[in-house]
Structure formats: structure tokens, C-alpha cells
C-alpha positions in Angstrom: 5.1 16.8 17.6 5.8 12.9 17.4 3.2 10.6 17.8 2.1 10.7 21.5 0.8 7.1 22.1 3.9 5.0 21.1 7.2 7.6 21.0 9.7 6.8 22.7 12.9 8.3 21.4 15.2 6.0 23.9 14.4 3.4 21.7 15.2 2.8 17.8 13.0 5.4 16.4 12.4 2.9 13.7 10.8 0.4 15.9 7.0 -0.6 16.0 6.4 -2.1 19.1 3.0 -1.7 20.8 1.5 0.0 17.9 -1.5 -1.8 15.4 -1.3 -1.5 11.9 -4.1 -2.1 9.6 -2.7 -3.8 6.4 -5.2 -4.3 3.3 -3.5 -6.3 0.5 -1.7 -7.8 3.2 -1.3 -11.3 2.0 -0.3 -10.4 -1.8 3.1 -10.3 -3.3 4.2 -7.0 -1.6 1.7 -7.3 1.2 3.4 -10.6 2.8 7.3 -8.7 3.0 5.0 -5.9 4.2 3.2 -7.7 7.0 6.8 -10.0 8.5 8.7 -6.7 8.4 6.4 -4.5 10.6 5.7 -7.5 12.3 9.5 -8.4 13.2 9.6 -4.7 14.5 6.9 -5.3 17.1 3.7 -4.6 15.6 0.5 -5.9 15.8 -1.0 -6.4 12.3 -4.6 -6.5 11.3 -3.8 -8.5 7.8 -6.9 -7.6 5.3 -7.0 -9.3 2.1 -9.8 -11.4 0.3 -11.6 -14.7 0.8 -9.3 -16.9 2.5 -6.1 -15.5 1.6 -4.8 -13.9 4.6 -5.4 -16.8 6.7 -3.4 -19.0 4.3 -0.3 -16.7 4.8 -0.6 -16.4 8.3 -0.6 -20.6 9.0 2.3 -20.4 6.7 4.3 -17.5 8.5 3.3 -18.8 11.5 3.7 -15.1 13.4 1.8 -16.2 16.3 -0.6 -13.6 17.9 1.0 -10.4 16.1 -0.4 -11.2 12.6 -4.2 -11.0 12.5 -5.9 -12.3 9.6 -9.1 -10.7 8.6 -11.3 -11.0 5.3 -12.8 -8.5 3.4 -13.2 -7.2 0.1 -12.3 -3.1 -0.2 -14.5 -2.4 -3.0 -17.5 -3.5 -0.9 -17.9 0.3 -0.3 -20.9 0.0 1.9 -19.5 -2.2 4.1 -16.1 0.0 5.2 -17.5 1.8 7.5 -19.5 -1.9 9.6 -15.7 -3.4 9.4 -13.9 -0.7 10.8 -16.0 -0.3 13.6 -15.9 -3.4 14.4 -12.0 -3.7 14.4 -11.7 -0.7 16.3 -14.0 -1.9 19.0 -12.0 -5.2 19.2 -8.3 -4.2 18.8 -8.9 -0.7 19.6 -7.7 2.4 17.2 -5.1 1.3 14.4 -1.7 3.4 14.6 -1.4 2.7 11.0 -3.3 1.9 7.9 -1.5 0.6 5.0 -3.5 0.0 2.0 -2.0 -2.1 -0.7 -5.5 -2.9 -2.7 -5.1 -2.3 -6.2 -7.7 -3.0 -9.3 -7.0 -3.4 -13.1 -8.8 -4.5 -16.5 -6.1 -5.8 -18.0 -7.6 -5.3 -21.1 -6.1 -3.1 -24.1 -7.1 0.8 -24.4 -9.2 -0.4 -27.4 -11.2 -3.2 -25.6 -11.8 -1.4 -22.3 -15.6 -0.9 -21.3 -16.8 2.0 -19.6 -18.1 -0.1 -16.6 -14.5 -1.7 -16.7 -12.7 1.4 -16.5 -15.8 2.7 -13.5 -15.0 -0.7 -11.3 -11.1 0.1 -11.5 -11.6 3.5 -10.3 -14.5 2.4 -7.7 -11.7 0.2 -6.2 -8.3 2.3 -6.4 -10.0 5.6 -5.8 -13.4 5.6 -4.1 -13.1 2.4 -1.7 -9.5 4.4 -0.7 -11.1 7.2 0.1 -13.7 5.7 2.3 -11.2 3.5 4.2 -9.0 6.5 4.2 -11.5 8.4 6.1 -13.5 6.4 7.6 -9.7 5.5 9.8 -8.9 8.8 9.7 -11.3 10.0 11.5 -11.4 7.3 14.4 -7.1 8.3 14.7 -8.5 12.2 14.8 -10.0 11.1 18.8 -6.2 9.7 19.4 -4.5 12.8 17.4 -2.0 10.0 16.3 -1.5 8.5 13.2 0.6 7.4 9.8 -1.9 6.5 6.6 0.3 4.8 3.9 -1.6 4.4 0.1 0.4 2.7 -2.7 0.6 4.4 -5.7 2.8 3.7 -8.8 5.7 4.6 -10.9 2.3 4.2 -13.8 0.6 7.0 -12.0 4.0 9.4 -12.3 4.4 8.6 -15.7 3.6 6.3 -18.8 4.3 3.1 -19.7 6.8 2.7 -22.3 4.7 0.4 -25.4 8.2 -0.7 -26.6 8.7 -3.2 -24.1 5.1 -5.0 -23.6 5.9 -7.7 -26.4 3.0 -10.0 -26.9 1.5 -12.2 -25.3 2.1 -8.8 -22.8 0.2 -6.1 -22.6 0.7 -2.6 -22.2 0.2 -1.7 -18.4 -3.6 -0.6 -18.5 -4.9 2.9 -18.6 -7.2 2.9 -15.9 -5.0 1.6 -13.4 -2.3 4.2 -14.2 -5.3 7.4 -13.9 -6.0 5.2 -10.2 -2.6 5.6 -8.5 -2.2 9.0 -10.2 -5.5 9.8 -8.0 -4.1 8.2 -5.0 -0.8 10.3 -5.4 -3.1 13.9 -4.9 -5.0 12.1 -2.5 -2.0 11.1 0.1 -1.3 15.0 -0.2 -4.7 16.1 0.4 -5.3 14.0 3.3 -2.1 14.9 4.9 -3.5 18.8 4.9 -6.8 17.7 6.6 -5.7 15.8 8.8 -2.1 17.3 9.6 -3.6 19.9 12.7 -4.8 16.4 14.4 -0.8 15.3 14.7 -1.7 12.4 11.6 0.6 11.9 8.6 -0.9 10.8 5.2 1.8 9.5 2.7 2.1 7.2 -0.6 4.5 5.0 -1.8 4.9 4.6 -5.7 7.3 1.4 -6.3 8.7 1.2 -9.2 9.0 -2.3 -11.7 8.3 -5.1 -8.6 7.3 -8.2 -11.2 6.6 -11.5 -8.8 8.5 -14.7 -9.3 6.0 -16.3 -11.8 6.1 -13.3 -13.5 10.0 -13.6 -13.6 9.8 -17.3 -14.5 7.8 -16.8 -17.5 9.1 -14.0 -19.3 12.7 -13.1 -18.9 13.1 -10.7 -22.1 10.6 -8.5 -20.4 12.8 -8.3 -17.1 15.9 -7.7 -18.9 13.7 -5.0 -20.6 12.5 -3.5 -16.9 16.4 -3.9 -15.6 17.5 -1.4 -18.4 15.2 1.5 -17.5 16.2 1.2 -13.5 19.4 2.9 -12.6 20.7 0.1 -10.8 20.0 -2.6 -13.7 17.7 -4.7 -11.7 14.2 -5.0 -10.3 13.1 -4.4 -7.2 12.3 -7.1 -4.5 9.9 -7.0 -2.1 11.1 -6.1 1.0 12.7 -3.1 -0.3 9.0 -1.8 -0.8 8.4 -3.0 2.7 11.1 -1.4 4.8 9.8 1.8 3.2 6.3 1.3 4.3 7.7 1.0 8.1 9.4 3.7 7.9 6.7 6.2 7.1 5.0 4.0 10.1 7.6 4.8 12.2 8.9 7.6 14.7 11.8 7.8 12.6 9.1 9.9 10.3 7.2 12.0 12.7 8.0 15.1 10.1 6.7 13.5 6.8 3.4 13.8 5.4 1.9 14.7 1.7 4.6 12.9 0.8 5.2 10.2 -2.1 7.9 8.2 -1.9 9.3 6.7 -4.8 10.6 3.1 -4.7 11.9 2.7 -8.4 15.7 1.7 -8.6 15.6 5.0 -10.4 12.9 4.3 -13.0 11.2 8.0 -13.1 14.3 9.9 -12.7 15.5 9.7 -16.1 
């Protein structure tokens, strides 16, 4: 059945209004189109990122009272469970988490360490699944929820060497075996907690360089372009519009579910 605390079908079943969405990454490349978009639709989001960095974006944004900034660092495992109490006891239970975090070496296959390839997974896999259920878990007393994880086009498939020309380097290993992992787990979580009326989904986005990224090498682009079908990479708020919509009542149906946000990349 649709989600009992916010649906009401005489309104665009896309729209957010009333609900809170918990948004970790929030105030990175993707994160920011994430946060204005679910914001312009009415929510109120809980923007999680580290140090200072969501409070930057939201004095720039200037959002008012629906963007929230909060600081934390996901891959402090044993303080997940503190900061989500805590944020439910002062904004109540989130009707969405979105979880953005991602980790990475970027170091070659030959020059990764063992406790470099451990912290990677600790922070794409094990602080996921904490967050994951540690929210889960508070939406189970509401029996109303939508879990988004990111995973990758790098955990459907593997990078193609050819076009990492130095001084780039082949996307790393480890973070390609983390959004693989987040993949099953957006299925699995969607089975445990489906007979509680909450939806676990993932979003793998396809090539989504930034603008410095852009700016300072344009072969590689061109390179990117050529394996999408549509001949381009992807910009942000196309990842974002995806993310609200699995948020949304428009989705009510959907869970276990990756959605792939690749301009055609992976369906070569």
C-alpha cells in the first residue's frame, strides 16, 4: 500500500511535501542537485556531509529552514547509531534516507594496501549497512519508508583501461567491489523490510565527471561521451530527479530495485 504518513494521490504523486529526508553526501557534486531538487518539491532535508561542508552549501543556497545542515563522518561506525537517535528525537522519523557517501584509494591495483582496500569497504559497505539499519529500523515503528543507496555503473561492470590515459588512473578496484556490495544490499534490504510497507532501492549513475574534472581533461570526456548512447555525460540533476522519484509516491511499487542512470553506458 502507499506510504500512509504523507500520500495523498490528489496531489502530484511526485511531490515531497511534509516529508524529511535524511541526505548523507549531501553537499558533494551530486549531493547539492540532490538536496535543491527534493527540496523545491517540499521536503525537509537533514543535509549530512563532513566538517563544515554542508553548512557552506546551505549559506550559499540559501533554502531557508527546509535544508538542514548537519556534520558527521559515516565511517565513524560507532557513532551511527548516537546521531541517529538524536536526529530522530529532534526532527522526528526521516521518510527518506539517501546515502551518497562513497570511499576510494585512488591508488593503482599494484600499489593498493590491504588496510587501504579494508577502509574503502568499512566506508561503502559496513558504515551503509549500519546507517541502513539503524534508519530502518526507527521507519519499521512508522511502517513508512523509501532507503536510496548509490551504487555505480563500476559495480555492474569494469572499467575500460583504454581510456584512463596518464596522469589518470584506472577507476580503482575496491571502490568498484563497494557499489557492487551496495547493489545486493539495496535488494536485500528491500526483502526485510518490504512486510513493514518500506522500499530499499539503489541508484548506479553512470559517467557524472564534475566541472574541474571537465576543465582539466577533455580527451577523457570525449572518451566517456563515446561509450554513452546519447554521446554525452551526464549532469547532475538528472541523477537527482531519479533519487526523488524513488522518494516519492509516484514509486510506492518499487523496491530491490537498481536504477541505472548511465546515458546508456551498461547497455552495450
Amino acid at each position: 500500500m502507499p506510504d500512509s504518513k504523507s500520500a495523498n494521490f490528489a496531489a502530484s504523486p511526485f511531490s515531497l511535501e511534509g516529508k524529511t529526508i535524511w541526505v548523507v553526501g549531501g553537499a558533494g557534486y551530486l549531493g547539492q542537485a540532490v538536496v535543491q531538487l527534493l527540496c523545491k518539491e517540499g521536503a525537509r532535508v537533514l543535509c549530512i556531509d563532513r566538517e563544515d561542508r554542508s553548512f557552506v552549501f546551505a549559506k550559499k543556497t540559501k533554502l531557508g529552514s527546509l535544508l538542514i545542515p548537519s556534520q558527521f563522518d559515516l565511517s565513524d561506525t560507532q557513532a551511527i547509531a548516537n546521531f541517529v537517535n538524536e536526529n530522530n528525537e529532534k526532527y522526528g522519523c526521516p521518510d527518506g534516507l539517501v546515502n551518497l557517501a562513497y570511499a576510494a584509494s585512488g591508488k593503482s591495483l599494484e600499489k593498493i594496501e590491504p588496510q587501504d582496500f579494508d577502509q574503502v569497504i568499512h566506508t561503502e559497505l559496513t558504515a551503509t549497512f549500519i546507517l541502513a539499519r539503524a534508519v530502518g529500523q526507527l521507519m519499521e515503528t512508522e511502517e513508512s519508508g523509501s532507503i536510496v543507496l548509490f551504487g555505480s555503473m563500476y559495480g555492474m561492470g569494469s572499467p575500460d583501461q583504454n581510456i584512463y590515459e596518464p596522469p589518470l588512473m584506472t577507476n580503482p578496484i575496491e571502490y568498484g567491489v563497494g557499489k557492487a556490495g551496495i547493489i545486493q544490499m539495496a535488494r536485500y534490504l528491500g526483502m526485510h523490510f518490504g512486510p513493514k510497507n518500506i522500499r530499499c532501492n539503489s541508484i548506479s549513475p553512470g559517467p557524472f565527471p564534475n566541472d574541474k574534472v571537465q576543465k582539466a581533461h577533455p580527451d577523457f570526456i570525449k572518451s566517456l561521451e563515446k561509450k554513452t548512447f546519447l554521446g554525452r555525460v551526464g549532469v547532475a540533476n538528472e541523477v537527482a530527479g531519479s533519487v526523488g522519484f524513488l522518494l516519492s509516491n509516484a514509486s510506492t511499487y518499487i523496491t530491490g530495485h537498481n536504477l541505472v542512470v548511465d546515458g546508456g553506458w551498461t547497455a552495450w
